[in-house]
ROLOMAR-146262 format. One record per atom (N, C-alpha, C): x, y, z. Coordinates in steps of 0.05 Angstrom, whole numbers, padded with zeros to 5 digits, always signed. Each point is the difference from the previous one (the first is absolute). Layout:
! residues N
XYZ;...
END
This chain:
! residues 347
+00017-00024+00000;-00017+00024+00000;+00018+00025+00000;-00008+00026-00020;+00011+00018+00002;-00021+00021+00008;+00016+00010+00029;-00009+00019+00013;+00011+00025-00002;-00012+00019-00017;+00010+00036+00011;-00015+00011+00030;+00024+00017+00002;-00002+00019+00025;+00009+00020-00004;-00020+00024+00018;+00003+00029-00002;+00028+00000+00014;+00016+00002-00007;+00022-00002+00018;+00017+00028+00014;-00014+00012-00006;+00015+00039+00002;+00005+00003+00026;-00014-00018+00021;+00005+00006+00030;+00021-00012+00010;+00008-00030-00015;+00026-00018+00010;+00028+00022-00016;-00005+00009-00013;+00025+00015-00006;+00006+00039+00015;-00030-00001+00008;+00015+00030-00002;-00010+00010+00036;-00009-00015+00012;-00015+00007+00028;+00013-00010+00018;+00016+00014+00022;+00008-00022+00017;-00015-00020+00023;-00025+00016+00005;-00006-00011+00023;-00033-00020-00011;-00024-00003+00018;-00031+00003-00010;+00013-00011-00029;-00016+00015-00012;-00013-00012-00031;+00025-00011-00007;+00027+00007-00009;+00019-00015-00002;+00006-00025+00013;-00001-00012+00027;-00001-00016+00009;-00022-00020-00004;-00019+00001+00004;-00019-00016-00012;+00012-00002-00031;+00000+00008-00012;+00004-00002-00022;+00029-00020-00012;+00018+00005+00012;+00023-00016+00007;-00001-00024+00006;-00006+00004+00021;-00013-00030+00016;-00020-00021-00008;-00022+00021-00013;-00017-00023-00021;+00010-00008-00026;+00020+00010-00009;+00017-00007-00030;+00018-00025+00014;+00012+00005+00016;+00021-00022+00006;-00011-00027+00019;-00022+00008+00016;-00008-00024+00006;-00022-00022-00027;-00006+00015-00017;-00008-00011-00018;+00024-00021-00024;+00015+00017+00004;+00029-00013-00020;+00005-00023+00021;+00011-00004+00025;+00009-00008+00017;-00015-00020+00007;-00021-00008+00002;-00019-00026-00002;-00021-00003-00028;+00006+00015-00011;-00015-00018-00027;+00015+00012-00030;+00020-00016+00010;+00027+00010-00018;-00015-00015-00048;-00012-00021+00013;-00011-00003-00033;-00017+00025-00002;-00005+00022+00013;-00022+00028-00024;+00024+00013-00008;-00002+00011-00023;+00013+00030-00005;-00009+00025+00005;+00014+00021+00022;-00004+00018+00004;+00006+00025-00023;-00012+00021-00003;-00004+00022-00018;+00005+00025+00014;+00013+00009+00008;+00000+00034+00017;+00000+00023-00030;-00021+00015+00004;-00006+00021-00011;+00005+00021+00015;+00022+00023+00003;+00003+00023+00006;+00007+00025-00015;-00004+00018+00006;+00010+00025-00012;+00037+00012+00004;+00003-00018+00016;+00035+00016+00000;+00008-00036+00018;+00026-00007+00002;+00013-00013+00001;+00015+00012+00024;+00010-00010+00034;+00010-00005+00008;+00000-00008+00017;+00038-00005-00006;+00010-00028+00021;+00001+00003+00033;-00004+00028+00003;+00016+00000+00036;-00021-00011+00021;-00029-00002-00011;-00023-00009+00016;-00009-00029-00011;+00005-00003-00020;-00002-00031-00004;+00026-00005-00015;+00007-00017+00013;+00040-00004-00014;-00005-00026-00012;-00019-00016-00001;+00003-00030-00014;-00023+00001-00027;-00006+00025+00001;-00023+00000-00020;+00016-00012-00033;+00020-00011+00003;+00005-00010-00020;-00010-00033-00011;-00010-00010+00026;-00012-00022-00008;-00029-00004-00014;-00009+00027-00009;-00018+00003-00005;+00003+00012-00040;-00031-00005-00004;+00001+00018-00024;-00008+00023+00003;+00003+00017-00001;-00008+00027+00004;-00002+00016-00032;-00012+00019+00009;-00017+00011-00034;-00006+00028+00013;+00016+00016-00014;-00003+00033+00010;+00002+00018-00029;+00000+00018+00005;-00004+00021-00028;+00026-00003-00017;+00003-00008-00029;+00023+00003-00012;-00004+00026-00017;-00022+00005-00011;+00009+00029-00019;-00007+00025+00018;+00014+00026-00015;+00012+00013+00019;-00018+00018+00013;-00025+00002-00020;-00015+00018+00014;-00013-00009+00020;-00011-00032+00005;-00009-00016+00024;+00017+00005+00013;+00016-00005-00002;+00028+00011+00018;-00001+00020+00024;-00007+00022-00023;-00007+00030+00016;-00030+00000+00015;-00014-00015-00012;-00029+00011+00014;-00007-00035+00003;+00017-00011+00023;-00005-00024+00008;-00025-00010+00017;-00008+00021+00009;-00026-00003+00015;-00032-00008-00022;+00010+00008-00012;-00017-00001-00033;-00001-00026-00008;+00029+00000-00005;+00004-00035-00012;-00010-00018+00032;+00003+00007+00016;-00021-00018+00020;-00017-00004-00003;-00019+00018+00002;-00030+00003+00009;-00012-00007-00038;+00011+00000-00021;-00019-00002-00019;+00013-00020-00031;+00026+00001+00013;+00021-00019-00023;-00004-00033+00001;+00007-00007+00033;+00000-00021+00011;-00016-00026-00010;-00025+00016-00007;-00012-00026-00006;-00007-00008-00025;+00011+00016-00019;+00017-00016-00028;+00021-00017+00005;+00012+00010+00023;+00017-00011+00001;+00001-00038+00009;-00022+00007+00014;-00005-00031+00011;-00013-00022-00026;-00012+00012-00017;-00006-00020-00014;+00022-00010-00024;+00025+00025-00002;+00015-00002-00017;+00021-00028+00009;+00003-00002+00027;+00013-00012+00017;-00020-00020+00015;-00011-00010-00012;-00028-00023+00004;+00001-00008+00038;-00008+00023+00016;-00007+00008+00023;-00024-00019+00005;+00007-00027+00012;-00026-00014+00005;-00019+00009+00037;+00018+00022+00005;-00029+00012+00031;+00038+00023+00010;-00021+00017+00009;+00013+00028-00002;-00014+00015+00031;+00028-00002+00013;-00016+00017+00031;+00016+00026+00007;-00021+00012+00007;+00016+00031+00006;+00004+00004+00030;+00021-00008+00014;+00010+00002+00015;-00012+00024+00026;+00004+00031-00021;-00001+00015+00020;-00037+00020-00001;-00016-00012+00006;-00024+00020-00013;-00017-00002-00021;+00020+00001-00030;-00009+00006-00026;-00001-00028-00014;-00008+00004-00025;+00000-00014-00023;+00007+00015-00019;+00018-00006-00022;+00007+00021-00032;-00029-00002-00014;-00010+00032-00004;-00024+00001-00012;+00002-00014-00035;-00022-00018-00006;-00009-00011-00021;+00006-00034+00014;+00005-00012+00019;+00010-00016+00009;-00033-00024+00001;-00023+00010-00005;-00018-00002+00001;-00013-00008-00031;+00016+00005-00019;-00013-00007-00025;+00019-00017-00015;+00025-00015+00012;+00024-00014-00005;-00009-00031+00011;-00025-00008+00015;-00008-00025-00002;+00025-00022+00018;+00011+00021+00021;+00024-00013+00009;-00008+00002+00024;-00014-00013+00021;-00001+00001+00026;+00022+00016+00020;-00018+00017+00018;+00024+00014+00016;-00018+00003+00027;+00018-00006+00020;-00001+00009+00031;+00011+00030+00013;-00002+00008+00017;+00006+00023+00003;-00001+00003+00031;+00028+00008+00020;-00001+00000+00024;-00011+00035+00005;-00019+00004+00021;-00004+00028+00013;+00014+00004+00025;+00017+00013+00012;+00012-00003+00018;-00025+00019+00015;-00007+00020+00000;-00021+00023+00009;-00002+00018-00020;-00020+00014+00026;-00015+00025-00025;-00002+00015+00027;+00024+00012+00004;+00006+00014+00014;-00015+00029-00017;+00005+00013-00019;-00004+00016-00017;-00033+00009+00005;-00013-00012+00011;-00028-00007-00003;-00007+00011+00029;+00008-00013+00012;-00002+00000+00031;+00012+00024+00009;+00018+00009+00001;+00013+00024+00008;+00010+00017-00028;-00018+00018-00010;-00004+00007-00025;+00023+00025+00007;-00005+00016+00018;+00022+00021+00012;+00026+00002+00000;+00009-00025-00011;+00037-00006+00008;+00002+00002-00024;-00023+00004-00026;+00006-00004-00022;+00002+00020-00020;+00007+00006-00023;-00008+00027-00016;-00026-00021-00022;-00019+00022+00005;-00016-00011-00023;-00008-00020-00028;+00031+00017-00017;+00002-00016-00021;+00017-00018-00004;+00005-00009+00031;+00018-00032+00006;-00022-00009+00011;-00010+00003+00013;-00029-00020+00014;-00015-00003-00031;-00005+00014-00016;-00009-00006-00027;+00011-00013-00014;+00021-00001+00003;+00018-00030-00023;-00006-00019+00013;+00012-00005+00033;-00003-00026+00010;-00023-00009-00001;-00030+00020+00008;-00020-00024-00003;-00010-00008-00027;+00012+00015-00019;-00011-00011-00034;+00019-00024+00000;+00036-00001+00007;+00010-00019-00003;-00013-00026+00010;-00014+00007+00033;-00002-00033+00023;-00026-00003-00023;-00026+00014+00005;-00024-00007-00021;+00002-00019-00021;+00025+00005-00014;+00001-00009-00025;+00005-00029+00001;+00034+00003+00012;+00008-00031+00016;-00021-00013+00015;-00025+00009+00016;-00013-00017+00012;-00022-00008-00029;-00010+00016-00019;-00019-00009-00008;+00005-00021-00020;+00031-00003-00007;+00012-00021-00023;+00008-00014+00003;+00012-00004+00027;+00021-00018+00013;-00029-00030+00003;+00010-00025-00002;-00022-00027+00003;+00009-00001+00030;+00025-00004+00013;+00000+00006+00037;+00010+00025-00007;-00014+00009+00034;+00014+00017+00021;+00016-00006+00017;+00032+00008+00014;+00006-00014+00025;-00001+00030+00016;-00008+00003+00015;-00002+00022+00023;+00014-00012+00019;+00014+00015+00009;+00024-00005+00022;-00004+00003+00024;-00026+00005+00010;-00011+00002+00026;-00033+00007+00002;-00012-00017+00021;-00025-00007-00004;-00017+00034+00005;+00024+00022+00003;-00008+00023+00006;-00002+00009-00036;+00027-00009-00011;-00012+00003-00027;-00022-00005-00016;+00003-00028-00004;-00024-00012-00003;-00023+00009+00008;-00006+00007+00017;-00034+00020+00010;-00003+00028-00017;+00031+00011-00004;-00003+00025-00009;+00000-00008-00032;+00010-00014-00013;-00011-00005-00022;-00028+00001-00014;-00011-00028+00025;-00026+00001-00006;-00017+00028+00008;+00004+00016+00007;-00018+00023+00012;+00011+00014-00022;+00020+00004+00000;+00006+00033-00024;-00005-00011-00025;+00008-00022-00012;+00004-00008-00032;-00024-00028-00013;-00002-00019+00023;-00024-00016-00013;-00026+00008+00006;-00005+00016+00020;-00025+00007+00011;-00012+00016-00036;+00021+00031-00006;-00011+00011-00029;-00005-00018-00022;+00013-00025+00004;-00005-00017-00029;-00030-00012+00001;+00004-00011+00026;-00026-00012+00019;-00028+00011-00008;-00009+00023+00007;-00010+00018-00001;-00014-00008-00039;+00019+00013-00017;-00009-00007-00027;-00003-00021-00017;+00015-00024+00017;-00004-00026-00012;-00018-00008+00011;-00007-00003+00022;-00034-00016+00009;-00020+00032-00007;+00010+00017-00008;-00027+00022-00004;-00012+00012+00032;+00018+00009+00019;-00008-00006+00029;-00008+00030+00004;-00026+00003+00012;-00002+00027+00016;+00017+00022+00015;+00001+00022+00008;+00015+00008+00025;-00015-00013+00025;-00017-00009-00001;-00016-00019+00024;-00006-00022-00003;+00002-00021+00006;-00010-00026+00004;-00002-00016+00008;-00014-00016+00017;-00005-00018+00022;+00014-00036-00015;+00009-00009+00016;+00022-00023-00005;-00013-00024+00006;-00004-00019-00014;-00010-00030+00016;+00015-00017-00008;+00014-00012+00012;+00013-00032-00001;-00007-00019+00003;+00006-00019-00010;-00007-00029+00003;-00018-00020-00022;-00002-00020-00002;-00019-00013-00023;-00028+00011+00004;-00005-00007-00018;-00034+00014-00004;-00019-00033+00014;-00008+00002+00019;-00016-00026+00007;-00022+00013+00029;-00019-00011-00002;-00016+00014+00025;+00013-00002+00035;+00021-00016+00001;+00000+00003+00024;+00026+00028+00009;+00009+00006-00032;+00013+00021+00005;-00025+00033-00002;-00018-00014-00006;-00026+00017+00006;+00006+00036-00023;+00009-00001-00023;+00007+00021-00013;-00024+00011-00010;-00024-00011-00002;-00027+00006-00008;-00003+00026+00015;+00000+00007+00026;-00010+00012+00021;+00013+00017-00007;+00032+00008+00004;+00014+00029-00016;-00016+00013-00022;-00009-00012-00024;-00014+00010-00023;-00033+00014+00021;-00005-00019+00014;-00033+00012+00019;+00006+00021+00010;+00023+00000+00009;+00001+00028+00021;-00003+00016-00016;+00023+00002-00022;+00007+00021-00015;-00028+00009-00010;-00017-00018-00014;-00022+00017-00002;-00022+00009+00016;+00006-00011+00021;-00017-00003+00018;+00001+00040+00014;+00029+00005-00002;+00006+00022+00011;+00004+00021-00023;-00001-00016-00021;+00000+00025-00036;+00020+00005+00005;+00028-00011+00009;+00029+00006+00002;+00005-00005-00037;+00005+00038-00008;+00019-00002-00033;+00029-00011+00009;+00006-00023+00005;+00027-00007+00002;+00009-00028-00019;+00024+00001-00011;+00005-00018-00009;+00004-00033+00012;-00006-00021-00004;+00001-00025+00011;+00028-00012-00009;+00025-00009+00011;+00008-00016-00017;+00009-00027+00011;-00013-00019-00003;-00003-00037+00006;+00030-00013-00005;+00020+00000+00012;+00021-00031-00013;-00001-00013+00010;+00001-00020-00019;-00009-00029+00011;-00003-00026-00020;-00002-00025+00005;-00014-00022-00024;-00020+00009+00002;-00010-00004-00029;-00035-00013-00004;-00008-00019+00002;-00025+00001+00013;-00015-00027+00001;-00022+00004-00018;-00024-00013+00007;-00024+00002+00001;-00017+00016+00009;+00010+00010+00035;-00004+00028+00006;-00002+00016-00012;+00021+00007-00015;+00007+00027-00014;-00022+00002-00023;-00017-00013-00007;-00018-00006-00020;-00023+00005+00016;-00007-00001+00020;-00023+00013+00019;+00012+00032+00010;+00025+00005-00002;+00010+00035+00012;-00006+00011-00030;+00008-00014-00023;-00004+00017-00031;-00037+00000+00009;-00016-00014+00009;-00027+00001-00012;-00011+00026+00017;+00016-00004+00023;-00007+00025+00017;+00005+00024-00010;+00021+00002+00000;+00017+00025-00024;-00018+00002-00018;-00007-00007-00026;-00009+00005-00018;-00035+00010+00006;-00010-00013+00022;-00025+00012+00013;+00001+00023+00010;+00020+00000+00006;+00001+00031+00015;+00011+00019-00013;+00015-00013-00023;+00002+00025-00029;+00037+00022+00019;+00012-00033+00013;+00033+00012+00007;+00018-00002-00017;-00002-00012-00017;+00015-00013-00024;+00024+00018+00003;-00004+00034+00002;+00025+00013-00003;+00010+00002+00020;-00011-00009+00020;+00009+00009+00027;+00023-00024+00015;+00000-00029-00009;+00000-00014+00012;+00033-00011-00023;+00026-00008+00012;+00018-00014-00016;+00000-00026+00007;+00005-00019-00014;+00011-00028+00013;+00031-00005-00011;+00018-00015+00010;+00032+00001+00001;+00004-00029+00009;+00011-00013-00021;+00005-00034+00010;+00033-00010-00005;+00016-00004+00017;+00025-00020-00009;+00021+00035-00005;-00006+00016+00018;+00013+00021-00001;+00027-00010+00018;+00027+00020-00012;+00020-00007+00016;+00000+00007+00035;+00030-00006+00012;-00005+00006+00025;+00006+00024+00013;+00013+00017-00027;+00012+00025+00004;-00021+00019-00013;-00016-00015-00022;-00026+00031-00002;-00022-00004+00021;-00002-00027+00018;-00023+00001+00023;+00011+00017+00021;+00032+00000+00006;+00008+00018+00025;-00012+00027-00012;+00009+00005-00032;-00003+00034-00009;-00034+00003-00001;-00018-00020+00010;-00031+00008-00001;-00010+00001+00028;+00013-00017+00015;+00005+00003+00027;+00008+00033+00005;+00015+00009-00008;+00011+00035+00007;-00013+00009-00004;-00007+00005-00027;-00026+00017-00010;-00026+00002+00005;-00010-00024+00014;-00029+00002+00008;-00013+00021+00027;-00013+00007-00007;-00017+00019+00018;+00001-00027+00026;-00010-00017-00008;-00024-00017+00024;+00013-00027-00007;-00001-00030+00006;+00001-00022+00004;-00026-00010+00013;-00021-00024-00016;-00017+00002+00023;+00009-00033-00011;-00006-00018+00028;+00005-00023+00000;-00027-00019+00016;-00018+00002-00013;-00026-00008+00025;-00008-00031-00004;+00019-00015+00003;-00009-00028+00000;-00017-00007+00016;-00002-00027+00005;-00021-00006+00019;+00025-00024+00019;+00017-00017-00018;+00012-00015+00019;+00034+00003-00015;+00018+00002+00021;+00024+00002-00007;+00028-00023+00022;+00010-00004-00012;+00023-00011+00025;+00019+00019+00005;-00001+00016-00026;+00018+00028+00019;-00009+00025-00015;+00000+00009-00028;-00007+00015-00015;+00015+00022-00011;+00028-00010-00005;+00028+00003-00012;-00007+00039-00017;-00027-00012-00015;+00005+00032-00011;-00012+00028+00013;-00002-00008+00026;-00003+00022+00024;+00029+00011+00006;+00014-00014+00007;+00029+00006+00008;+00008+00011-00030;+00001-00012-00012;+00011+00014-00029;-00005+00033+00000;-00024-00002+00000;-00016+00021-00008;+00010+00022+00022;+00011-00005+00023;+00011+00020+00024;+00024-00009+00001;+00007-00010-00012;+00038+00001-00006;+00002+00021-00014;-00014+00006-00021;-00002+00019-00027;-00016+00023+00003;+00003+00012+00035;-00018+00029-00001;-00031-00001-00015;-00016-00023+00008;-00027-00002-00027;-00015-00007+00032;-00019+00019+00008;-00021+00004+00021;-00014-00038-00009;-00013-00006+00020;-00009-00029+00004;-00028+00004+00003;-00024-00014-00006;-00021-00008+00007;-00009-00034-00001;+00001-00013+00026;-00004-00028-00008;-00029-00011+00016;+00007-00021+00006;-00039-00011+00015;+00015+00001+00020;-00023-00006+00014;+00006-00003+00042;-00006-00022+00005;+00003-00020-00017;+00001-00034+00005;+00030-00014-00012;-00008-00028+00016;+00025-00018-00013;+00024+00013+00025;+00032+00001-00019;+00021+00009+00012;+00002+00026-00014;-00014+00022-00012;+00003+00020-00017;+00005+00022+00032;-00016+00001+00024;-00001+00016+00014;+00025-00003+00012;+00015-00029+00005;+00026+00003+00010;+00019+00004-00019;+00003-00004-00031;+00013+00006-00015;+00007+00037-00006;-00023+00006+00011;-00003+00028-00003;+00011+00017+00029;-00009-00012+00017;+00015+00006+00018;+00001+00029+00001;-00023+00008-00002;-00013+00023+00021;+00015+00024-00024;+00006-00003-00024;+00016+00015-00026;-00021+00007-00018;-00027-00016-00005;-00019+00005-00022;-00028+00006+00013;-00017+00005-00022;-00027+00000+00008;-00017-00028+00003;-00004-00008+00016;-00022-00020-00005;-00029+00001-00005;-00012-00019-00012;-00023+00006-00008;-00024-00026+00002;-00020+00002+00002;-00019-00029-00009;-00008-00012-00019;+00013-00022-00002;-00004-00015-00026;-00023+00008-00020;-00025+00002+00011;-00018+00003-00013;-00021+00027+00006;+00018+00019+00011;-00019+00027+00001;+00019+00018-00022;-00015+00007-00022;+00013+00002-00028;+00003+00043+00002;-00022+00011+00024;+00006+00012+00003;+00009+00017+00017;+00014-00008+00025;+00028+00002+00006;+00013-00003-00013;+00010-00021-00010;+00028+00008-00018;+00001+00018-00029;-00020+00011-00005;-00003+00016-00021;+00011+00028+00016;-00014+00001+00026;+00002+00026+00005;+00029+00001+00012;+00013-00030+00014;+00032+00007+00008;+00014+00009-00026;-00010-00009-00033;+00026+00011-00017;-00015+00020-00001;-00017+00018-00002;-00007+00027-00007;+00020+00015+00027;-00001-00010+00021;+00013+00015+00020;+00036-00001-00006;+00013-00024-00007;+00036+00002+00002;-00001+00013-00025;-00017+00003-00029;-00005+00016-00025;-00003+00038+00006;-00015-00005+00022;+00000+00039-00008;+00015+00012+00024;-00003-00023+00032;+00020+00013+00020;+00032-00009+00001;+00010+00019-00003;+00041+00001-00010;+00005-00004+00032;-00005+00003+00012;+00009+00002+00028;-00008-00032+00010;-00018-00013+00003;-00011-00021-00001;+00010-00018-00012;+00010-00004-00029;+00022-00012-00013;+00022+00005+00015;+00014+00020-00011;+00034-00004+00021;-00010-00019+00023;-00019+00003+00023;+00009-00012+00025;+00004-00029-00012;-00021-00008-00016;+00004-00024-00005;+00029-00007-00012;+00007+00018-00016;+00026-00003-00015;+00019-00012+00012;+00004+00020+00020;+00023+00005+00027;-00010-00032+00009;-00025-00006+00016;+00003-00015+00011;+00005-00034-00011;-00008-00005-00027;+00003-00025-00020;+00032+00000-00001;+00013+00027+00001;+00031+00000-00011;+00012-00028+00029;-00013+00021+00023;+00020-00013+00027;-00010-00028+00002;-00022-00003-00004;-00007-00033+00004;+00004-00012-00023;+00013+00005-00018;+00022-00021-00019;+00010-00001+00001;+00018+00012+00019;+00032-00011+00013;+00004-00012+00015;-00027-00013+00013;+00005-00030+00009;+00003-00018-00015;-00010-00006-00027;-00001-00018-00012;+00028+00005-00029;+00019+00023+00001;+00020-00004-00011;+00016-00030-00001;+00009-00004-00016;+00021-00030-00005;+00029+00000+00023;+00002+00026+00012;+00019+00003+00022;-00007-00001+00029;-00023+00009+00008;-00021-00012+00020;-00001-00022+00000;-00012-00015-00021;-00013-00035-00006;+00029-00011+00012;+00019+00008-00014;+00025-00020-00003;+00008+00003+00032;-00001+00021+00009;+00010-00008+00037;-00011-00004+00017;-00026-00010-00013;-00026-00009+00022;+00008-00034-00013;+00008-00008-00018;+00001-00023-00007;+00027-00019+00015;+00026+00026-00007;+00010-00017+00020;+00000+00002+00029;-00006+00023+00011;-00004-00001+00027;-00028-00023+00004;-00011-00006-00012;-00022-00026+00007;+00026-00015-00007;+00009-00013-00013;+00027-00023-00007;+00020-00008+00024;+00007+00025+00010;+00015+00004+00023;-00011-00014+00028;-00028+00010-00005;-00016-00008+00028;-00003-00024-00001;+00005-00016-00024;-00019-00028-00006;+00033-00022+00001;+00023+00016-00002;+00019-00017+00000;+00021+00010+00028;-00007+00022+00007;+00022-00001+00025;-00025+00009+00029;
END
């Protein structure tokens, strides 16, 4: 396999992006010595990477690339890869070389942060304007992402998939979230009752399998003339459900029986206010974070989403409070409750 790499950071950075960058070139040569490596840079040197000779490397030969090498980066490169039959191409620091996207050559792309984004003040304008056209681009062409920290990764999804999000499912600035398969004992009928029940103009959007259900929620829908109001979303990834998770106004989850009800916690991992039933384990899953409601009084729960929908103050608390009660159930929590039970059970 021949792999290119943005390689501009192993040669010219000492510390951060250079190092990673370094370090991912040579541990790749160093245990999987059958690929051929490709370094693509704009200038050539040895004093930060001194062994880059075991490599092929591919930098500007005519002279005006030469001069305006940032150029020959960002828009040369990926002629270049096909000229040089580039079978997957990762950009190390951020970016991707624009047209990288119509060359049919798979590429990954690491984000270290988006610092730029977050603290916009440390920045001048029309550098926070390159970097987020550069990350945008790299996120929307790249087939992976690697985010280098699960702080990244969140900020990805909020600043860059949430906008794609938004126009690829056709999504409101408002809209109420439901998870789970479509089957009555996840009880999704009743969300569509409230909503009309309370003449809430809000958008519906259902992910989930179809069943058979879903063929009694269309008959409802189409009786009640929601057709525009209502999305359905099946076999979606796990990174556009976190980016629908963000974006939702509301989460309502009103089953009738659960053993735990996984997309409550989701839904308050991801700042997305909660409404579930007050049966089953939903009331301890919720844990005093959501609204509860009665399975079958259609209007209460019409009038709880009219209430987290028009009161902003009322939302946040919930916000605030779904955020802190999912940090019990983080994977770093679980893991030292698991071995401190291990501990107890063997010493």
């Amino acid at each position: 396999m021949r792999i290119g790499f943005d390689a501009k950071r192993a040669f010219l950075n000492a510390s951060g992006l250079g190092n990673y960058s370094r370090n991912t070139i040579n541990a790749l040569h160093h245990y999987n010595a059958e690929n051929q490596l490709i370094l693509f840079t704009p200038e050539i040197k040895n004093e930060l990477f001194s062994n880059y000779s075991q490599f092929e490397v591919v930098s500007p030969q005519n002279r005006m690339f030469k001069i305006y090498s940032s150029f020959w980066r960002n828009f040369m490169v990926s002629r270049e890869l096909k000229t040089r039959s580039i079978d997957i191409f990762h950009g190390l620091s951020n970016e991707l070389p624009k047209g990288i996207h119509k060359t049919e050559i798979p590429s990954v792309v690491t984000i270290h942060d988006l610092i730029f984004i977050r603290f916009p003040e440390f920045y001048k304008a029309i550098d926070r304007n390159i970097y987020f056209n550069k990350v945008k681009y790299a996120c929307s062409s790249a087939q992976k992402i690697i985010a280098i920290s699960e702080q990244t990764r969140d900020d990805i999804i909020r600043f860059f998939n949430s906008e794609n999000l938004r126009s690829k499912y056709n999504l409101k600035k408002q809209f109420v979230l439901s998870v789970g398969t479509h089957e009555p004992r996840k009880n999704q009928l009743s969300l569509l009752k409230a909503i009309i029940y309370e003449r809430l103009d809000i958008q519906v959007v259902f992910v989930g399998k179809h069943t058979s259900y879903t063929k009694k929620m269309n008959r409802f829908i189409a009786e009640n003339k929601m057709a525009g109001q209502v999305i359905f979303l099946n076999d979606i990834s796990e990174i556009d459900l976190a980016g629908l998770y963000r974006l939702a106004t509301l989460s309502v989850y009103i089953s009738f029986f659960e053993g735990f009800g996984l997309p409550v916690i989701e839904s308050m991992a991801s700042g997305c206010p909660v409404i579930t039933s007050n049966v089953s384990c939903l009331p301890e899953t919720a844990g005093g974070a959501a609204v509860l409601c009665s399975l079958n009084d259609i209007g209460e729960l019409g009038k709880q989403i009219r209430l987290i929908l028009e009161n902003k103050t009322h939302r946040q608390v919930l916000v605030e409070k779904g955020l802190e009660r999912a940090k019990i159930f983080h994977p770093e929590h679980f893991s030292k409750k698991m071995i401190s039970l291990y501990n107890e059970i063997l010493f």
